[in-house]
Rosetta silent file (secondary structure, phi, psi, omega in degrees, C-alpha in Angstrom):
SEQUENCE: XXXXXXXXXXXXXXXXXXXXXXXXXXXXXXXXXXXXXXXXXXXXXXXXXXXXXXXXXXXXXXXXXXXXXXX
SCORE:     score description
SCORE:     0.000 S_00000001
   1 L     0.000  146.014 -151.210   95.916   84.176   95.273 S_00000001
   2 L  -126.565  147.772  179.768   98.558   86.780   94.555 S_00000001
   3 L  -130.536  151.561  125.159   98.294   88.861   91.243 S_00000001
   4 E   -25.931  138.417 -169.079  100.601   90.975   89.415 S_00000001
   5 L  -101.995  154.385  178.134   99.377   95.273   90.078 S_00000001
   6 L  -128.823  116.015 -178.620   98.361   97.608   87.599 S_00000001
   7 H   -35.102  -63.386 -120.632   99.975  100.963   87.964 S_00000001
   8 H   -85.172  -51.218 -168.900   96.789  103.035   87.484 S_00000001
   9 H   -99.860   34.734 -168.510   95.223  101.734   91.023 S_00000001
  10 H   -71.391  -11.881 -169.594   98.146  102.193   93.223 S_00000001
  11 H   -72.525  -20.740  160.797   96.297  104.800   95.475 S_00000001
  12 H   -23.751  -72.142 -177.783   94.335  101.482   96.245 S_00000001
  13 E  -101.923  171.139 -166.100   96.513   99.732   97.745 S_00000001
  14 E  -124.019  130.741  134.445   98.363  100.073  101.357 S_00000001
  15 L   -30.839  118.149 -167.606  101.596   98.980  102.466 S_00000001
  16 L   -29.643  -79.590 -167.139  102.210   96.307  105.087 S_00000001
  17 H   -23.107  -65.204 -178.103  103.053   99.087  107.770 S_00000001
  18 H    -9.815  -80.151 -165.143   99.932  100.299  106.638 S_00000001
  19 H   -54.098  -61.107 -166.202   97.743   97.311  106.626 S_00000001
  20 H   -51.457  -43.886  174.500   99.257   95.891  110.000 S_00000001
  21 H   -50.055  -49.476  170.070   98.342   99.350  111.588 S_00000001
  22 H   -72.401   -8.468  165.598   94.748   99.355  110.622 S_00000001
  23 L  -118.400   10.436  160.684   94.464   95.790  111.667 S_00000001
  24 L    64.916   26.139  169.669   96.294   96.241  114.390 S_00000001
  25 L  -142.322  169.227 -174.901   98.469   93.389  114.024 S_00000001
  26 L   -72.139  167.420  171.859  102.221   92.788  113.466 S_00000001
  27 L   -63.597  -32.320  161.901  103.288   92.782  109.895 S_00000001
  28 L   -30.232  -46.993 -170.789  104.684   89.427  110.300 S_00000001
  29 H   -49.547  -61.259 -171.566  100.908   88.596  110.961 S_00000001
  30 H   -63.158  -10.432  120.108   99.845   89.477  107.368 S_00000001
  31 H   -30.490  -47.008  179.723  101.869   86.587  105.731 S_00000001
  32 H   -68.765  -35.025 -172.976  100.264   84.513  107.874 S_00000001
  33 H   -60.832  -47.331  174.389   97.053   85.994  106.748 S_00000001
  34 H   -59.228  -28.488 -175.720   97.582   85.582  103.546 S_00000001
  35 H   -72.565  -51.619 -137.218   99.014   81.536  103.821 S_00000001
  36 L  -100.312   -7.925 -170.656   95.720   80.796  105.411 S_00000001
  37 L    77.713   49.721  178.761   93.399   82.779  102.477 S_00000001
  38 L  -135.211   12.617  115.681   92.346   85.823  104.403 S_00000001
  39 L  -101.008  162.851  151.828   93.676   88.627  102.843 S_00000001
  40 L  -139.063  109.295  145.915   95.127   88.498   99.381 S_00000001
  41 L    -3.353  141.739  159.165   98.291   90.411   98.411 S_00000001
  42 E  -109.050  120.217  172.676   98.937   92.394   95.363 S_00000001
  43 E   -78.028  143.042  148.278  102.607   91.178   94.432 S_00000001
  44 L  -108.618  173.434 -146.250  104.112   94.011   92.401 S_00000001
  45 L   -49.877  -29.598  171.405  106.538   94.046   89.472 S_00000001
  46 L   -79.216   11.051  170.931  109.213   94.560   92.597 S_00000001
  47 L    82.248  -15.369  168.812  108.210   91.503   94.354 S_00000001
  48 L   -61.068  133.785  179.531  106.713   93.863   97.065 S_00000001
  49 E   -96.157  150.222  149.150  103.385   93.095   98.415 S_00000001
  50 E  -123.820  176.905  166.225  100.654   95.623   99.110 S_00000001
  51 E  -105.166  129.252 -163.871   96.952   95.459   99.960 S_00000001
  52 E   -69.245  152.599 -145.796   93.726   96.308   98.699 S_00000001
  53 H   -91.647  -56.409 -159.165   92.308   99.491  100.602 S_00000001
  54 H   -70.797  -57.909 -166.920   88.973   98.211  100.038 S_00000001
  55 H   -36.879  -70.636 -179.763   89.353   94.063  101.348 S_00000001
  56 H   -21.919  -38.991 -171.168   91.314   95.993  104.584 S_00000001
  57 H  -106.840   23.408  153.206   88.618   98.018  105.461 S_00000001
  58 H   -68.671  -51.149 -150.089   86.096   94.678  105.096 S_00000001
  59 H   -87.424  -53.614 -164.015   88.168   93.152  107.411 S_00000001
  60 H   -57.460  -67.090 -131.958   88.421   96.395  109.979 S_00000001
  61 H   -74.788  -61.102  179.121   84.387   97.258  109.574 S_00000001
  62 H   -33.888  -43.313 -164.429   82.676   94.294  112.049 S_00000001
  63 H   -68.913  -32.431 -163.213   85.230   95.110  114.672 S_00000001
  64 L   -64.865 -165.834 -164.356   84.996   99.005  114.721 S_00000001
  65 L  -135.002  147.474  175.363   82.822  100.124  117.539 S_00000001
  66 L  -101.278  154.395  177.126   80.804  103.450  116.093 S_00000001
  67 L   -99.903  137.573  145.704   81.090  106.259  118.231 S_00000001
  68 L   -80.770  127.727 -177.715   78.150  108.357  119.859 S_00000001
  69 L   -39.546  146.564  177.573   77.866  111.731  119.791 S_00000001
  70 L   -79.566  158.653 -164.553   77.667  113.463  123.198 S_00000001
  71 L  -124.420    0.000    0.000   74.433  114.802  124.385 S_00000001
């Protein structure tokens, strides 16, 4: 589901380039994501989509690998 944005939390959200970088997919991808209910899009008043900061790094945090310090 796609919402209208509220100025106030734009630091929030990420641009596709963004998004696709941290998830490491094309941008193309994140349309797709969205058609299927796995991300959801902030449309704003310019018809541009961005992404919540927070969902993105939901999505990221199973996958990362943590690193260990060296010993």
């Amino acid at each position: 589901m796609t919402e209208q944005h509220e100025p106030d939390k734009a630091g929030d959200l990420l641009t596709p380039r963004e998004t696709a970088e941290r998830l490491h997919v094309h941008p193309r991808t994140l349309i797709r994501m969205a058609e299927r209910a796995e991300l959801d899009p902030v449309v704003l008043p310019s018809g541009h989509r961005r992404y919540r900061r927070e969902e993105v790094e939901r999505i990221v945090a199973p996958t990362a690998t943590p690193v260990k310090a060296a010993s």
